[in-house]
C-alpha positions, 0 to 999 in steps of 0.5 A: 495456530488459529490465534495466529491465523485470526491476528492476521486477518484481524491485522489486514482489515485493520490496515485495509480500513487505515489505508481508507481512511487515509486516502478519504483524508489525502489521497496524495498521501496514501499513494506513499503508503505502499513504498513505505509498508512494502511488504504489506500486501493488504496496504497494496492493494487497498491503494491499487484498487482505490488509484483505479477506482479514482485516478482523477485525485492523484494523476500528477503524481508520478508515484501513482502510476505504477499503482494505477498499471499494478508493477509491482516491481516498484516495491520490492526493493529497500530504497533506504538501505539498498537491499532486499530485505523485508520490512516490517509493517 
């Protein structure tokens, strides 16, 4: 049990620290990242607080405000398939 505990820890600062890194690369492409990891909260809300911290770099970008007001609404459902299923990071 606590190697798993430590996985997941690991695993979400991994993916905080790629979500960073993608948006010091193209902000405009980390504003998709949580449609596309929806079930990932660490990826979430890593791109929340950065859409909040610096929404001059994607304010014409529909898909960012959302992000910017926290409905997070937006990613609970599988636009692909239709369905409520959870997708896996």
């Amino acid at each position: 049990m606590q190697h798993f505990i430590a996985d997941a820890r690991t695993e979400a600062r991994v993916l905080k620290e790629n979500t960073r890194l993608a948006w010091e690369i193209s902000p405009e492409m980390a504003v998709y990242l949580p449609s596309r990891f929806r079930n990932c909260e660490a990826v979430r809300t890593t791109v929340q607080s950065l859409v909040r911290a610096q929404p001059e770099y994607v304010i014409h970008l529909p898909e960012a405000l959302p992000l910017f007001l926290a409905e997070s609404a937006v990613f609970e459902t599988n636009e692909v398939s239709g369905t409520n299923e959870p997708l896996i990071c």
